[in-house]
C-alpha positions as CSV (number, residue, x, y, z in Angstrom):
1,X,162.1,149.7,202.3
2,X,160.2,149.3,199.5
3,X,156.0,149.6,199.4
4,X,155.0,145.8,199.4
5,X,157.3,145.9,202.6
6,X,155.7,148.9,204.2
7,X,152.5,147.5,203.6
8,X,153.2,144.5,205.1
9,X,154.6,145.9,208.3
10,X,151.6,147.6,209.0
11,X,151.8,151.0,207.6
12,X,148.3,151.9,205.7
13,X,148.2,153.4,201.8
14,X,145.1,155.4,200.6
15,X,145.5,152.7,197.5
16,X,146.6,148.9,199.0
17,X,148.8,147.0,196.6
18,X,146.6,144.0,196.8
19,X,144.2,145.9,195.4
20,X,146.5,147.5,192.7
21,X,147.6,144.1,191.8
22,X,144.1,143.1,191.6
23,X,143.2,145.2,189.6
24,X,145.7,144.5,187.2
25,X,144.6,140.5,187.1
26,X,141.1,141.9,186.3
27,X,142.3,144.4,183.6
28,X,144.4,141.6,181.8
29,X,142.4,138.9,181.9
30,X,138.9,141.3,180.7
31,X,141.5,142.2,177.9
32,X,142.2,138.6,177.4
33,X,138.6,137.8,177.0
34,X,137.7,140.3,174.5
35,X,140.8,139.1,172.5
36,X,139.5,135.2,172.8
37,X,136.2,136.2,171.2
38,X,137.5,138.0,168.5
39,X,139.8,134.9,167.7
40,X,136.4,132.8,167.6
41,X,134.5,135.6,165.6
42,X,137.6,135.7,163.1
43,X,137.4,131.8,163.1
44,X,133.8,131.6,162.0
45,X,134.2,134.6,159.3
46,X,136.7,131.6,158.0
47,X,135.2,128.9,158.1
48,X,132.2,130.7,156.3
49,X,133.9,131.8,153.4
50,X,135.9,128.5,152.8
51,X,132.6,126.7,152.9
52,X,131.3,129.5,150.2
53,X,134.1,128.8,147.7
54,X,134.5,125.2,148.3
């Protein structure tokens, strides 16, 4: 039986997997984030210098 299964049958973990698999959401979508704003940051740093040289 695997751990999900355990866990679902009653038998208690000192770490749940909801939480684990919560955690994991949070983790990739904070890394997500961070990545979106340096997209925009990268975009502006752009569209600066082609209005410099054009």
């Amino acid at each position: 039986m695997d751990v999900i299964q355990q866990e679902a049958s009653g038998e208690e973990f000192e770490i749940p997997m909801l939480l684990i698999h919560a955690q994991d959401h949070l983790m990739t979508s904070m890394t997500t984030k961070d990545l979106a704003k340096e997209i925009v940051e990268l975009h502006q740093k752009m569209q600066t210098l082609v209005t410099n040289y054009s």
